[in-house]
Backbone as XML, in Angstrom:
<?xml version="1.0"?>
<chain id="A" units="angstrom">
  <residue number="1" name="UNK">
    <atom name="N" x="10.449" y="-38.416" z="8.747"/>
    <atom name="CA" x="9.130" y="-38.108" z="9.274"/>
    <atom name="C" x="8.830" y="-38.902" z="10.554"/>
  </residue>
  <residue number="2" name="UNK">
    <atom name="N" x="9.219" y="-40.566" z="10.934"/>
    <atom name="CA" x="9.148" y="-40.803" z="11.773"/>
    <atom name="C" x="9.873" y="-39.866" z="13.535"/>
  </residue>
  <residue number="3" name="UNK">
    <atom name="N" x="10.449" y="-39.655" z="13.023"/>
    <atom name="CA" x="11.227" y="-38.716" z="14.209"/>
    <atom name="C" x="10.856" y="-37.697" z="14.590"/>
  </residue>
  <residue number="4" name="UNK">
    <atom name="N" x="10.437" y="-37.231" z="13.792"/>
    <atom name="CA" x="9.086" y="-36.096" z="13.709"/>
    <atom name="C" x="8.155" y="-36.529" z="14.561"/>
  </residue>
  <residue number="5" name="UNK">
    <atom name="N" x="7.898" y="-37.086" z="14.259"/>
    <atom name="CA" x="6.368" y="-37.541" z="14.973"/>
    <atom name="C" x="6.731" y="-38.093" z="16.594"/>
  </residue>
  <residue number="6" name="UNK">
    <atom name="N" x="7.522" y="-38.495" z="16.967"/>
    <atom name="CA" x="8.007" y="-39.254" z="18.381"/>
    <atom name="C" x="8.251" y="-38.158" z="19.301"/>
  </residue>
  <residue number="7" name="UNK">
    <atom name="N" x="8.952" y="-37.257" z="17.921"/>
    <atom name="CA" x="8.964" y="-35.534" z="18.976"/>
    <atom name="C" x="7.685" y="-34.866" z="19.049"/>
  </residue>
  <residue number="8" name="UNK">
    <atom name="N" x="6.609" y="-34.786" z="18.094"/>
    <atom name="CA" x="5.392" y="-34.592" z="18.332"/>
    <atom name="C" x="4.995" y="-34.918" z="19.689"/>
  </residue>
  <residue number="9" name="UNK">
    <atom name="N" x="4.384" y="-36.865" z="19.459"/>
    <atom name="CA" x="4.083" y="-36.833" z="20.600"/>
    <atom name="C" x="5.012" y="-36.422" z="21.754"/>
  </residue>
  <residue number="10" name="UNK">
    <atom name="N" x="5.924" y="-36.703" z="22.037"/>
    <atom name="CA" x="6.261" y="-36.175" z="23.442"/>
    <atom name="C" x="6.281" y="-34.774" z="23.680"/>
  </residue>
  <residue number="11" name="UNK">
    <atom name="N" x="6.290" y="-33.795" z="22.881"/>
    <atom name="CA" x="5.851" y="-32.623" z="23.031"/>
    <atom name="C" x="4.524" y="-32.307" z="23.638"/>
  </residue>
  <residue number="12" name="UNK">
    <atom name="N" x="3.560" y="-32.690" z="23.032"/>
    <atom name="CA" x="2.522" y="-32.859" z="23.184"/>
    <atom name="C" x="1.731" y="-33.307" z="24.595"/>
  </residue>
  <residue number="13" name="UNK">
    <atom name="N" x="2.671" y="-34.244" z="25.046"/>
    <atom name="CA" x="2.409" y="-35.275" z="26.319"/>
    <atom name="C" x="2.866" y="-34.119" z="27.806"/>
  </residue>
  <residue number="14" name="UNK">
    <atom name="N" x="4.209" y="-33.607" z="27.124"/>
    <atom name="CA" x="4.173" y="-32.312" z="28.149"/>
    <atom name="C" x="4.072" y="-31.450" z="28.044"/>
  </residue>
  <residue number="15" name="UNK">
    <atom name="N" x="3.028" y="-30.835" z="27.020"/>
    <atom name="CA" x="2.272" y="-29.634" z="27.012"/>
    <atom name="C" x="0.771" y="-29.668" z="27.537"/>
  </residue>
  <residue number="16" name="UNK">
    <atom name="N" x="-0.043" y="-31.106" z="27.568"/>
    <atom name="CA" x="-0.889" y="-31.680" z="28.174"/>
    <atom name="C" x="-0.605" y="-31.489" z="29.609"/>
  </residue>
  <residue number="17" name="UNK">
    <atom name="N" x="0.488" y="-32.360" z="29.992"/>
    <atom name="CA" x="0.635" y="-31.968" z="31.733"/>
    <atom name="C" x="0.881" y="-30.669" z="31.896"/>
  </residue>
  <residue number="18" name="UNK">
    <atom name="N" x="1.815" y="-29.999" z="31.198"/>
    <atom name="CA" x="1.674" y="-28.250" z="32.057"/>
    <atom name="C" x="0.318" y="-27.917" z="31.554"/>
  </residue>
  <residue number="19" name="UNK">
    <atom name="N" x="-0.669" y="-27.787" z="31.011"/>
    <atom name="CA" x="-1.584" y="-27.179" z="30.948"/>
    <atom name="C" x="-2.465" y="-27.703" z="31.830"/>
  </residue>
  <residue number="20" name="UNK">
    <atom name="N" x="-2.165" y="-28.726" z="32.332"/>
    <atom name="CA" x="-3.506" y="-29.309" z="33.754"/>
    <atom name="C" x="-3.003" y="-28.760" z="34.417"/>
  </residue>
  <residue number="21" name="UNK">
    <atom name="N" x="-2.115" y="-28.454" z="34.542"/>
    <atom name="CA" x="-1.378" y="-27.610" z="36.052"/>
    <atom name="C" x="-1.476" y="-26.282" z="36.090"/>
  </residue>
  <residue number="22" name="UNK">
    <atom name="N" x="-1.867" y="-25.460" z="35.080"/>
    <atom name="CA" x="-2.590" y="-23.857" z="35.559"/>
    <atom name="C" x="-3.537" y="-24.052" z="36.389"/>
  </residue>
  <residue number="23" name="UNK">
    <atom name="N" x="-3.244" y="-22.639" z="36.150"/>
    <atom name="CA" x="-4.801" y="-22.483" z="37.414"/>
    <atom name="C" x="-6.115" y="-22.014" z="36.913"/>
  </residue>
  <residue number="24" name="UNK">
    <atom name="N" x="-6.256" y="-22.159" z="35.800"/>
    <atom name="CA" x="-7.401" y="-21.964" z="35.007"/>
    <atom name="C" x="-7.703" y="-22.513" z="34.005"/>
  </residue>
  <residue number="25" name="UNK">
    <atom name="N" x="-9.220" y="-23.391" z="33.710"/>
    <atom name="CA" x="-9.457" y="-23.831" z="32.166"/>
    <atom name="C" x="-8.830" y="-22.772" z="31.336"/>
  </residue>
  <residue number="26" name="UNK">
    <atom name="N" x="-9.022" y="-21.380" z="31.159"/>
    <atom name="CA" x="-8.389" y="-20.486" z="30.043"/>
    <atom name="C" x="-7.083" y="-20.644" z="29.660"/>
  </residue>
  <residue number="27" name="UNK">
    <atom name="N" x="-6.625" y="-20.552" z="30.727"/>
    <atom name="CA" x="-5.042" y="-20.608" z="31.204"/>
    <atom name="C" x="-4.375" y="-21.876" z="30.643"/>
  </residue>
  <residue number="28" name="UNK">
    <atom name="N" x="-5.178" y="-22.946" z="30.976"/>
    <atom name="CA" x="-4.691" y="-23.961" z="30.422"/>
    <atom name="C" x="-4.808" y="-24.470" z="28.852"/>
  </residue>
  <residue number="29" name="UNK">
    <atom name="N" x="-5.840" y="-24.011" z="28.637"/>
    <atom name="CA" x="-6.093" y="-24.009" z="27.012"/>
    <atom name="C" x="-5.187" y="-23.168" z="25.904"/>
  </residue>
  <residue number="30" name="UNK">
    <atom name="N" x="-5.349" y="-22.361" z="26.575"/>
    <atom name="CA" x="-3.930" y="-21.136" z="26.115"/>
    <atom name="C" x="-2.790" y="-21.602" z="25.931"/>
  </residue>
  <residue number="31" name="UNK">
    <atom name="N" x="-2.332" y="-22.282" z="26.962"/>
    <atom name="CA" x="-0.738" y="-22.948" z="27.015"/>
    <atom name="C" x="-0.930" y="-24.315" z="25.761"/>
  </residue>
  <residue number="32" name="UNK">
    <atom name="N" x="-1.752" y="-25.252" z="26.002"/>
    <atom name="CA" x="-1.598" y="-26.508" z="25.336"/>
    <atom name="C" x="-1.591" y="-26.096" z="23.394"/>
  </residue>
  <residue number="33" name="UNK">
    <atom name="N" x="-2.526" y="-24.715" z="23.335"/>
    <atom name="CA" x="-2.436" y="-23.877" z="22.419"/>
    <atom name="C" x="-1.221" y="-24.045" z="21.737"/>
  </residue>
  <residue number="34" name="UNK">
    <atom name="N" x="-0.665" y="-22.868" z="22.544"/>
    <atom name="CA" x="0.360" y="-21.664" z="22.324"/>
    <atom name="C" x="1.628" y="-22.346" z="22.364"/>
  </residue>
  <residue number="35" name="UNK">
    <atom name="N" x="1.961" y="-23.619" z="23.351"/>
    <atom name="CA" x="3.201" y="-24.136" z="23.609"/>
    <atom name="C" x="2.856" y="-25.316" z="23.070"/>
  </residue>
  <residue number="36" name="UNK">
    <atom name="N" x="1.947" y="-26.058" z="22.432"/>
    <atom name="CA" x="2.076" y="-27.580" z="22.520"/>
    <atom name="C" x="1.616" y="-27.582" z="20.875"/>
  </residue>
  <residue number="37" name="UNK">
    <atom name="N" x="0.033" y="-27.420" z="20.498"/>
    <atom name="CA" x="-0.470" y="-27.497" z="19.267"/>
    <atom name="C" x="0.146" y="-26.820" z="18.111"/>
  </residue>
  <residue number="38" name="UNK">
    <atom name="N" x="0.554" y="-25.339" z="18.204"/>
    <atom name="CA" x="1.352" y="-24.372" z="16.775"/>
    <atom name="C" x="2.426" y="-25.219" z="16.876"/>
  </residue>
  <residue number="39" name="UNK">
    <atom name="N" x="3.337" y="-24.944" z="17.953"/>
    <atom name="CA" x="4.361" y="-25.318" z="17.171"/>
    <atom name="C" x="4.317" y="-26.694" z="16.782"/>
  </residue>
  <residue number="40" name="UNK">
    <atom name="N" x="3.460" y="-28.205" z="17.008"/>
    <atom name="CA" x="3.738" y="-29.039" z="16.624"/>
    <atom name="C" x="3.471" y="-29.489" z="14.768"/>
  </residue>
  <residue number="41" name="UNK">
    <atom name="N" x="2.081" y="-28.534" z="15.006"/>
    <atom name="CA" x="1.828" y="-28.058" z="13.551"/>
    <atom name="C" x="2.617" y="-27.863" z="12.528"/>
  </residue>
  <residue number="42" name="UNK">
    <atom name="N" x="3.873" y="-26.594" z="12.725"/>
    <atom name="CA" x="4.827" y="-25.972" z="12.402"/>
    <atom name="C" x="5.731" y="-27.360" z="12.237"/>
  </residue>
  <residue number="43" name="UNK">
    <atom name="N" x="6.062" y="-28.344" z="13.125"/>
    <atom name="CA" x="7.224" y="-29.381" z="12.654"/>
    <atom name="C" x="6.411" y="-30.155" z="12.120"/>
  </residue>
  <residue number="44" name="UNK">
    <atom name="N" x="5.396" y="-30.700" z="12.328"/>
    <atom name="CA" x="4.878" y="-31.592" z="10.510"/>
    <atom name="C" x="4.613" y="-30.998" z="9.882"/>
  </residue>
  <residue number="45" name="UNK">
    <atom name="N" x="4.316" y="-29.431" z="9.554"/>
    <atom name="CA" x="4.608" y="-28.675" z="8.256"/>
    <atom name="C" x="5.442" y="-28.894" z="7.374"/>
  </residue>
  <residue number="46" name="UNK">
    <atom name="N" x="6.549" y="-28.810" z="8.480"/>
    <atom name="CA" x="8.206" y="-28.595" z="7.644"/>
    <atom name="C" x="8.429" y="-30.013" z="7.227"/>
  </residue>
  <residue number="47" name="UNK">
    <atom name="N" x="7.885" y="-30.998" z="8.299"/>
    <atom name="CA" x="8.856" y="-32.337" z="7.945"/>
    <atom name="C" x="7.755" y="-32.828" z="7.044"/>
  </residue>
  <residue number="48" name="UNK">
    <atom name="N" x="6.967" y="-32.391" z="6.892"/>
    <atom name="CA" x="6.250" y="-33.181" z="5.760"/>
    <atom name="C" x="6.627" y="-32.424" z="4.138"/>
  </residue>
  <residue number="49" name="UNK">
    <atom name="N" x="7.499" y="-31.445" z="4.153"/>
    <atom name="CA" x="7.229" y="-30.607" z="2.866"/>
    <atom name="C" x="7.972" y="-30.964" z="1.920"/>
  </residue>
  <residue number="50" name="UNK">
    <atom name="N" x="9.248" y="-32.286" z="1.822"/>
    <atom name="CA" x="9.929" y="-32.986" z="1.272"/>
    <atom name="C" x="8.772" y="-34.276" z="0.383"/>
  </residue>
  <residue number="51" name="UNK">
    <atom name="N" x="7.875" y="-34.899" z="1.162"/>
    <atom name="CA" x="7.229" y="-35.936" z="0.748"/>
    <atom name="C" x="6.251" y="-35.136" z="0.054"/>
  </residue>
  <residue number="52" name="UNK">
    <atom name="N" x="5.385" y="-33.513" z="0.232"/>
    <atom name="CA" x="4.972" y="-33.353" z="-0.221"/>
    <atom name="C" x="5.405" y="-33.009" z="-1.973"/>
  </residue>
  <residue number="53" name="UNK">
    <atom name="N" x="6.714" y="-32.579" z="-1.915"/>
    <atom name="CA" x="7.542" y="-31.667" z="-3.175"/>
    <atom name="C" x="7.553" y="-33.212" z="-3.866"/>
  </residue>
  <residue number="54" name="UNK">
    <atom name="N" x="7.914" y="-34.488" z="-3.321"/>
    <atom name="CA" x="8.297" y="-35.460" z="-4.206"/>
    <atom name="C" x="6.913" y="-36.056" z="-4.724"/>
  </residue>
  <residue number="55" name="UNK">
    <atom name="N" x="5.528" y="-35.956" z="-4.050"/>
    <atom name="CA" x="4.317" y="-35.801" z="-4.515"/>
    <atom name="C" x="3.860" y="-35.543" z="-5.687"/>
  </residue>
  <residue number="56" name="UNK">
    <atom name="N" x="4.386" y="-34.375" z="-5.572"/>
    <atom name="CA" x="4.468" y="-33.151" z="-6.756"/>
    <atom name="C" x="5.075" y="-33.286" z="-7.610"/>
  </residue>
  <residue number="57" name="UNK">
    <atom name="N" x="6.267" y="-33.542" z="-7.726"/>
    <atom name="CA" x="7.176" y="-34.166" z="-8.993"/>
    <atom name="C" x="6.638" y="-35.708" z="-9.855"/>
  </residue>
  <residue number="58" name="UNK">
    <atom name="N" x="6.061" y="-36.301" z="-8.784"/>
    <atom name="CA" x="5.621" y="-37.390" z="-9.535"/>
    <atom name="C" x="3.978" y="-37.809" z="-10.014"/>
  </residue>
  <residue number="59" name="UNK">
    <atom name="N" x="3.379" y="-36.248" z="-9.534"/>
    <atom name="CA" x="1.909" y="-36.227" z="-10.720"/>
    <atom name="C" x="2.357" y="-35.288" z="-11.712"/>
  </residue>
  <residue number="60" name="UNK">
    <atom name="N" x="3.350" y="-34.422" z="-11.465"/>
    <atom name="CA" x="4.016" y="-34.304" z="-12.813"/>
    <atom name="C" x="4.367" y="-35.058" z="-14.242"/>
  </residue>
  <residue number="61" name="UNK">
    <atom name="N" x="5.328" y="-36.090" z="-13.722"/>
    <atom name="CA" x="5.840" y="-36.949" z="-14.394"/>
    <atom name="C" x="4.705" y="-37.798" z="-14.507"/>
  </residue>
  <residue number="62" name="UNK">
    <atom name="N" x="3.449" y="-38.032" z="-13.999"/>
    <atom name="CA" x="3.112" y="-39.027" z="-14.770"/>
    <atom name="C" x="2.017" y="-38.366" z="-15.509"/>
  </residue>
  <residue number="63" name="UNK">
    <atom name="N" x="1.475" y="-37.133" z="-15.442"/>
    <atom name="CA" x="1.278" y="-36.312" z="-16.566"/>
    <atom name="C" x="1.486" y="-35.960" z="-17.382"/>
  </residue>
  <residue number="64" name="UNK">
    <atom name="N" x="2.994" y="-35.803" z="-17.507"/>
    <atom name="CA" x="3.822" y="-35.942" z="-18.730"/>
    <atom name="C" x="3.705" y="-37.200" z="-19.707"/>
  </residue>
  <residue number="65" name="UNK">
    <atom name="N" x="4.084" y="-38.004" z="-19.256"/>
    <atom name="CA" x="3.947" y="-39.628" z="-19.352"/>
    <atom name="C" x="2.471" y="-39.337" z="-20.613"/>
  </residue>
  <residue number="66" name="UNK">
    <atom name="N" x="1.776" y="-39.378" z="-19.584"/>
    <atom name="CA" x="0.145" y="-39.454" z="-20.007"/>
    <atom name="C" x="-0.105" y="-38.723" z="-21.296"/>
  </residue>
  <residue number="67" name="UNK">
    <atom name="N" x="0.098" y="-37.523" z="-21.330"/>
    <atom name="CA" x="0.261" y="-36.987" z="-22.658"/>
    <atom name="C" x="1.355" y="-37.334" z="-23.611"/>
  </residue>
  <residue number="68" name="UNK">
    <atom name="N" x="2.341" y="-37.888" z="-23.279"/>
    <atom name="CA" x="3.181" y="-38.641" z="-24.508"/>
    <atom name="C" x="2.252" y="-39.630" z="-25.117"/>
  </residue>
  <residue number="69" name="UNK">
    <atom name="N" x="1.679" y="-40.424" z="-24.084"/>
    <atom name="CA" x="1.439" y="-41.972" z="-24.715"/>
    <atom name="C" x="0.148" y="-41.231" z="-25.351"/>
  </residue>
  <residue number="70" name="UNK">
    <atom name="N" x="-0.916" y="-40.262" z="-25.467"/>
    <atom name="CA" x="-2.072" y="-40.089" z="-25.557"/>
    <atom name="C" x="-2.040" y="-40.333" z="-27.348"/>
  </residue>
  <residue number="71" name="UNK">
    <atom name="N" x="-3.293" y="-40.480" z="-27.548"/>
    <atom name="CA" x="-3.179" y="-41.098" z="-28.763"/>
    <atom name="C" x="-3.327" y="-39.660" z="-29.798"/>
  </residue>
  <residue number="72" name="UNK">
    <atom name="N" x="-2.595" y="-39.108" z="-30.675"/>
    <atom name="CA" x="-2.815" y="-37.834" z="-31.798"/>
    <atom name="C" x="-4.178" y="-37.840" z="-32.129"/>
  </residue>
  <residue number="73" name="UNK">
    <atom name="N" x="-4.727" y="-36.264" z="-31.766"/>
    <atom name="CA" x="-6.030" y="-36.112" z="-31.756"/>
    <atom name="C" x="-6.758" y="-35.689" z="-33.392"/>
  </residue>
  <residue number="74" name="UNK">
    <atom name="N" x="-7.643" y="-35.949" z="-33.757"/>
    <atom name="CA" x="-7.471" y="-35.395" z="-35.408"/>
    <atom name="C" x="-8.659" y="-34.370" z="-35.645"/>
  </residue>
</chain>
């Protein structure tokens, strides 16, 4: 995930400069959009979806857990 993110920002840093460099607020909003924000979205999507799955496995397991130890209800 760190590596992820270093490519973030620098993505980011030059999708900022080409978008000051249109020739239009629209124009430029569009680009920092379209070329800089989705797709950076899209790579901490992905690179986060490992930490999220192991997340997940372990409120599992300690749900499990939790109902073993729970005390027999009468």
């Amino acid at each position: 995930m760190p590596l992820a993110m270093i490519i973030v920002i620098g993505w980011l840093y030059v999708t900022i400069l080409v978008a000051a460099n249109e020739a239009s607020l629209i124009a430029g909003i569009l680009s920092f959009l379209f070329y800089g924000a989705l797709p950076c979205g899209l790579i901490l999507y992905f690179a986060g979806a490992r930490v999220r799955r192991e997340r997940r496995r372990y409120r599992e397991m300690m749900a499990e857990r939790a109902a073993a130890e729970a005390p027999p209800e009468q």
